[in-house]
C-alpha positions in Angstrom: 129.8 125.8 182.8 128.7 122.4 182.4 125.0 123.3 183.1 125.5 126.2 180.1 126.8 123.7 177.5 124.0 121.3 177.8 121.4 124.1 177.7 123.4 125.1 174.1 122.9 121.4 173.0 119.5 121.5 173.8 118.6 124.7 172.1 120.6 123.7 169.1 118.9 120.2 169.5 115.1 121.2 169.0 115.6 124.5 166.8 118.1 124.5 164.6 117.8 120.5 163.4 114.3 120.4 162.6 114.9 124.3 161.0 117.5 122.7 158.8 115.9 119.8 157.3 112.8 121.6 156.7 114.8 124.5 154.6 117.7 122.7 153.2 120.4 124.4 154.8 121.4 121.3 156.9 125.0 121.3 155.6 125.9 125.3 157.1 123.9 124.9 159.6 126.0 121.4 160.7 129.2 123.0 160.7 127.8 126.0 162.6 126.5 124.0 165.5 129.3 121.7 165.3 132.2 124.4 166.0 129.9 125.8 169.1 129.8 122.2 170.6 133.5 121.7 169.7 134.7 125.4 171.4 132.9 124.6 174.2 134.4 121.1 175.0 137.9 122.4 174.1 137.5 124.5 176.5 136.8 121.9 179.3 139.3 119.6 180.4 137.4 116.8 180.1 136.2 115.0 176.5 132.8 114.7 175.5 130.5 111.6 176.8 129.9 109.0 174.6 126.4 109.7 174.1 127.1 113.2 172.2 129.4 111.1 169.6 126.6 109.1 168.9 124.2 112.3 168.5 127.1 114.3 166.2 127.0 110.5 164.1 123.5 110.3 164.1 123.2 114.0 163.3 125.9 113.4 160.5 123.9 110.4 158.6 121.1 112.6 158.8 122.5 115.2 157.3 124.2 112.9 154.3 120.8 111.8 153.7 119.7 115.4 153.2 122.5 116.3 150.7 121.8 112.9 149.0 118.4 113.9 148.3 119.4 117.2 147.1 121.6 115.3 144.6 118.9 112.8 142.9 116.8 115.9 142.7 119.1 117.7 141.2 120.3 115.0 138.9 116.7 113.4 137.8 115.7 116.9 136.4 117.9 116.8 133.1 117.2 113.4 132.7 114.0 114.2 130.8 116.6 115.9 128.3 119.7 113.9 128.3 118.6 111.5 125.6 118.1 114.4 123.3 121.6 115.8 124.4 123.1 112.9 123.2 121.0 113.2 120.2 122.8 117.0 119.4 126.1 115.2 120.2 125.7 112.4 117.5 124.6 114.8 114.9 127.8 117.2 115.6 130.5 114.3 115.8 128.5 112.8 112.2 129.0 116.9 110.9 132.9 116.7 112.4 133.1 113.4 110.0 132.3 115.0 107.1 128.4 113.4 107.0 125.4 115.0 105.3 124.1 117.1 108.8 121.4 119.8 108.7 123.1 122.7 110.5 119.8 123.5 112.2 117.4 121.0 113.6 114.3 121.6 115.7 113.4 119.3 118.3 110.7 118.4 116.6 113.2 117.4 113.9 115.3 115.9 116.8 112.7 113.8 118.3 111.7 112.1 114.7 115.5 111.4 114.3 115.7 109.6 117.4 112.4 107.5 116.5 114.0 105.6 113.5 114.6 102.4 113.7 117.9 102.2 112.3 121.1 103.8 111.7 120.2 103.5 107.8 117.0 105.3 108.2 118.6 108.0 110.9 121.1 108.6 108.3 119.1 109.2 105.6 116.4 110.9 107.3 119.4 113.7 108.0 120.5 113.8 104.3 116.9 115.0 103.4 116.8 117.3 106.4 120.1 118.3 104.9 119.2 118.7 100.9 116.0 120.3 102.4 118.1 122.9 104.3 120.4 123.1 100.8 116.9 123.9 98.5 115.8 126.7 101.0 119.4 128.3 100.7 119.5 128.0 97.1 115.9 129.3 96.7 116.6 132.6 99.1 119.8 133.2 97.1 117.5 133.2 94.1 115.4 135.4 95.8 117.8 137.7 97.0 119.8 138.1 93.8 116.1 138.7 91.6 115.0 140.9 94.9 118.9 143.0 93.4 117.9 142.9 89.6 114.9 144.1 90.2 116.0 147.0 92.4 118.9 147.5 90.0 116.0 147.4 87.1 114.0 150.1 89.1 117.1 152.7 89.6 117.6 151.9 85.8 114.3 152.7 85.1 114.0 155.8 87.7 116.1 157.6 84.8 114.6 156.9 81.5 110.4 155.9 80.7 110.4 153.2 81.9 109.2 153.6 84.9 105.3 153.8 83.0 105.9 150.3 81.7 107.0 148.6 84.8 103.7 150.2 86.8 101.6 148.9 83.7 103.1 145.1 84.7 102.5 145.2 88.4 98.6 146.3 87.8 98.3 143.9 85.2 99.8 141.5 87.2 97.7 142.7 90.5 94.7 142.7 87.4 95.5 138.8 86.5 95.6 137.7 89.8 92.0 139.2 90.5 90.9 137.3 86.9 92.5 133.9 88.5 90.8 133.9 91.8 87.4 134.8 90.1 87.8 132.1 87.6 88.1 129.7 91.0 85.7 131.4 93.1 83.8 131.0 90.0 85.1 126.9 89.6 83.4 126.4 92.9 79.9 127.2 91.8 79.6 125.8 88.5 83.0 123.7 88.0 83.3 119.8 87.4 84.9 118.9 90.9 88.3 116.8 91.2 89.0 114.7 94.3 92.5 114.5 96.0 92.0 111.3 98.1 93.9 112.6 101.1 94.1 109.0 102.9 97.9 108.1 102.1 99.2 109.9 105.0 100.2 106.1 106.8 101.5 104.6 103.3 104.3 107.6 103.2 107.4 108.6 105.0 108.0 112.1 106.0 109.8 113.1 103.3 107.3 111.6 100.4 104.6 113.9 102.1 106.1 116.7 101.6 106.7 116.2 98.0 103.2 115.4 97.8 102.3 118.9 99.2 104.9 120.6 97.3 103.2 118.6 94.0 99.8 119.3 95.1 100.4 123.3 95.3 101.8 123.2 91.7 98.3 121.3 90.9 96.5 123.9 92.7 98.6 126.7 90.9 98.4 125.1 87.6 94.5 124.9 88.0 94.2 128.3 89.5 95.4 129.8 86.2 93.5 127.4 83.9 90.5 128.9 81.4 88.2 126.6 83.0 89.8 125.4 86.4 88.0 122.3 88.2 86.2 122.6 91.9 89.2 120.9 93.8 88.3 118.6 97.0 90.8 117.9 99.1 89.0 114.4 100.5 89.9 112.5 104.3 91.9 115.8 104.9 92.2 115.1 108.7 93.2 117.9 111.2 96.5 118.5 112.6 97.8 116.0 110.1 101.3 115.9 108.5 99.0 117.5 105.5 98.2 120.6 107.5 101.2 121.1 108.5 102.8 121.5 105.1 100.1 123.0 103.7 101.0 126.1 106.0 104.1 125.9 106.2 104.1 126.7 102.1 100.6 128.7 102.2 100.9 130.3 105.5 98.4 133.1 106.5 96.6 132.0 102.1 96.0 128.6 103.5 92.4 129.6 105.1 91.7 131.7 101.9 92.5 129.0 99.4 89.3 128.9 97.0 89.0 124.9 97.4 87.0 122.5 99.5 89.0 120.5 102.6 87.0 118.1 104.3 87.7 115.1 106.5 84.9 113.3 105.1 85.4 110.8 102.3 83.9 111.5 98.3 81.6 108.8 98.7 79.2 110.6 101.4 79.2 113.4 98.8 79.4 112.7 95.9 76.9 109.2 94.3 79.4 106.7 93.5 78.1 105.8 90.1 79.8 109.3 89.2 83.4 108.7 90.8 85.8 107.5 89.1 89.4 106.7 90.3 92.7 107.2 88.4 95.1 104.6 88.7 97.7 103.2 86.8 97.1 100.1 87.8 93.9 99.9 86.6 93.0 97.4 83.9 90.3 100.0 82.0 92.1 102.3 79.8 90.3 105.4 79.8 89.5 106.5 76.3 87.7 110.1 76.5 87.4 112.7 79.1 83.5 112.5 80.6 82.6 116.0 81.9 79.7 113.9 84.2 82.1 112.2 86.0 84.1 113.0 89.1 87.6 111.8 89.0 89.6 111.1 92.1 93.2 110.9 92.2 95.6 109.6 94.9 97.7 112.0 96.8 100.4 110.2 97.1 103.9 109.9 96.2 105.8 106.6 96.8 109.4 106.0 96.3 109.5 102.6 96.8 106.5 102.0 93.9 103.6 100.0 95.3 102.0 99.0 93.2 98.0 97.7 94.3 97.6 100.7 96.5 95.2 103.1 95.2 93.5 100.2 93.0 92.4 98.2 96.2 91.3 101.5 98.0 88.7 101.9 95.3 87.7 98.3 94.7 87.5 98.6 98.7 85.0 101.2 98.1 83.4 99.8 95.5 84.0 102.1 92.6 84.9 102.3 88.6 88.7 102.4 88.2 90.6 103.7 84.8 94.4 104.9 83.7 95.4 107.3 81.0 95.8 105.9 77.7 100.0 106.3 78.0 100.8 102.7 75.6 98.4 103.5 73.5 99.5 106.7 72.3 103.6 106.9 73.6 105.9 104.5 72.7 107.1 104.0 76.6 110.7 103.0 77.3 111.0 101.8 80.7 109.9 102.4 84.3 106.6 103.0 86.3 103.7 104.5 84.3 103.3 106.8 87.5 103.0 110.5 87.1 103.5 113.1 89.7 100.1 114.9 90.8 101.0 118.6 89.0 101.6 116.3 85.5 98.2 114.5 86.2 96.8 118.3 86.8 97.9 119.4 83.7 97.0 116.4 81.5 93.6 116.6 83.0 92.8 120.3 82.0 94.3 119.6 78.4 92.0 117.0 77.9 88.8 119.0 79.4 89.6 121.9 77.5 90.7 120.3 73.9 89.7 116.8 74.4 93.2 116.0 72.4 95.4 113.4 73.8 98.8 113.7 72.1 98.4 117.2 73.1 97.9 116.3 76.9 100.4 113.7 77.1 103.2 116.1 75.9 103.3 116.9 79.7 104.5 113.5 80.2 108.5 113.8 81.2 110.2 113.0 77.5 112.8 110.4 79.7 110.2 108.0 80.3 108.6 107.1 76.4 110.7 107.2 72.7 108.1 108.9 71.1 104.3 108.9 70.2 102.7 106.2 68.6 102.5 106.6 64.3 102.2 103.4 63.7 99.5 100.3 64.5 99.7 99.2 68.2 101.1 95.1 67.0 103.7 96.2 65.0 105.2 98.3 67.4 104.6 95.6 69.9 106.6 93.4 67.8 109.5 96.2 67.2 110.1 96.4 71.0 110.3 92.4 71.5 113.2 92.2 68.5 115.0 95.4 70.7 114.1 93.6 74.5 115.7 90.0 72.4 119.2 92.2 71.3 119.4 93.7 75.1 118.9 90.0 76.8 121.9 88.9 73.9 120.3 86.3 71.7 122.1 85.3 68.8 121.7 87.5 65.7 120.5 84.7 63.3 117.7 83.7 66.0 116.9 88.2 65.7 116.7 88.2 62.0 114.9 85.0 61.2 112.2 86.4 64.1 112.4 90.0 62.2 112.3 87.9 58.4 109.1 86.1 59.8 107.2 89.2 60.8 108.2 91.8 57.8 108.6 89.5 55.0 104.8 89.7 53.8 104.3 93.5 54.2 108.0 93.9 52.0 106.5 91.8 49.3 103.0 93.7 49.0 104.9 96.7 49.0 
């Protein structure tokens, strides 16, 4: 009996160990062996010798090790994807507090939250994720509800004549469009170009580059529909940039048949630079007329936070003539940044190309931002505004009217 029992320890000893630890199965198998060893013994009289407790402990570390190793591996896998776990459980206990939260994030999303620097910027990087997700609603409930009138308008018009007029508006509209992309395809060919300088990409946060693709596809629109459109270069247009990727998102499957030019090479290897000329507002040229020779370039950029220097030491960088719209000396401006947004610079452009008239271009200038346009001799008005700017700071009244005395007291007597 005692001849049979070592045999068993043998066999188990050199085929099922090393079978075991190579598979994994080192906990069943342990048990399994065990209880053999353990029936046989109880079945003799006598305990076990000393040196098979030391093989069951040896055997029994080994087989710790094993399951300890099955642990870290099993553990180190969603390690990779905790952080962003715990990113999911932030945003949810910020939405169970009531806080601005996006109710769908991508990871893509998830990952940029994670990468700012500070609770601040993590917060408000969610409430434009969040006022993004808002606009998108609101727009598909627009949609939908003109996707119903216009169903609603069809059934109405199903039952009278009116169904003649409403196929004479979709081919004239089907007619227009064909008129608009030939006037473009046309623009490219024997247009005046206009540069977008497409180099801002680093000066912006996320959310300013999307409102400068959102304002450049107005500009694009605006020009599309234009009598005489400009050739449109979109300048230091990189690849897979932040760019591209809201360019599709809005133009989708259009975006390769846009009739522009996008190129990642910069305006002066193309075009001679005694020709460019970049539009600034910080420029200290005031441009007077509208050269059709030229080649203006404008910034595509939108900046919250109003840089001012930016664009103006990009072209002096370059090396080229700088000028800004005429806005003091034909509005009467109130206050703020003389900054426009890229589809108002679109529109004052054409205005000017097509009628050369200023007052008439800068009626696309937002009515918050000036009083009024300019009727009277630039001085004067000059003067007008320091007697208003002395009243808001709170000067005394007497000190006001001898100032105003002193300036209109000559023109009242020749009049």
């Amino acid at each position: 009996m005692q001849s049979a029992n070592m045999l068993l320890r043998k066999i188990v000893r050199s085929s099922v160990l090393p079978f075991a630890t190579q598979h994994g199965m080192k906990k069943d198998l342990f048990l399994v062996s065990r209880t053999l060893s353990l029936s046989l013994c109880l079945k003799q009289d006598k305990s076990c010798e000393p040196s098979e407790k030391l093989d069951l402990d040896e055997w029994k570390k080994v087989m710790k090790s094993g399951l300890q190793e099955e642990v870290s591996e099993t553990v180190s896998e969603p390690k990779e994807l905790s952080s962003l776990a715990a990113a999911r459980e932030t945003l949810e206990m910020w939405r169970l507090a009531g806080r601005a939260v996006p109710e769908k994030i991508s990871e893509e999303q998830l990952k940029t939250f994670m990468e700012c620097p500070s609770k601040s910027a993590k917060k408000k990087y969610l409430k434009f994720l969040h006022l993004k997700e808002l606009y998108k609603k609101h727009n598909k409930r627009k949609m939908d509800e003109k996707r119903e009138r216009k169903l609603e308008a069809q059934d109405q018009a199903s039952k009278t004549d009116e169904t003649k007029k409403s196929s004479f508006v979709c081919l004239w509209s089907s007619t227009m469009d064909k008129a608009y992309n030939w006037r473009a395809a046309q623009s490219m060919i024997f247009g005046q170009p206009l540069v977008f300088d497409m180099s801002y990409e680093k000066e912006m946060s996320v959310r300013e580059v999307t409102n400068t693709v959102r304002q450049l596809v107005l500009s694009e629109s605006c020009n599309r529909r234009s009598v005489d459109p400009f050739h449109i270069h979109f300048c230091n247009f990189k690849d897979d940039s932040l760019y591209q990727r809201e360019f599709i998102k809005h133009y989708r499957e259009a975006w390769d048949k846009l009739l522009i030019t996008v190129t990642d090479r910069c305006y002066t290897e193309i075009f001679p630079k005694d020709k460019l000329i970049y539009l600034t507002a910080d420029s200290p040229k005031v441009m007077k007329t509208f050269d059709h020779d030229k080649i203006y370039i404008v910034g595509s950029m939108v900046d919250k936070s109003i840089k001012t220097g930016v664009s103006l030491a990009q072209a002096k960088r370059l090396g080229l003539e700088t000028a800004a719209l005429p806005l003091e000396k034909y509005l009467l401006w109130s206050s703020g940044a003389k900054n426009l947004t890229l589809d108002q610079m679109m529109h004052i452009l054409l205005t000017v190309k097509d009628t050369a008239d200023w007052k008439k271009a800068l009626e696309f200038v937002p009515k918050r931002k000036y009083c009024g346009f300019v009727n009277k001799p630039v001085k004067e008005l000059k003067k007008t505004l320091d007697l208003i700017n002395t009243l808001k700071l709170g000067r005394g009244r007497e000190e006001v009217e001898k100032q105003f005395a002193k300036n209109y007291t000559k023109k009242y007597k020749l009049k």
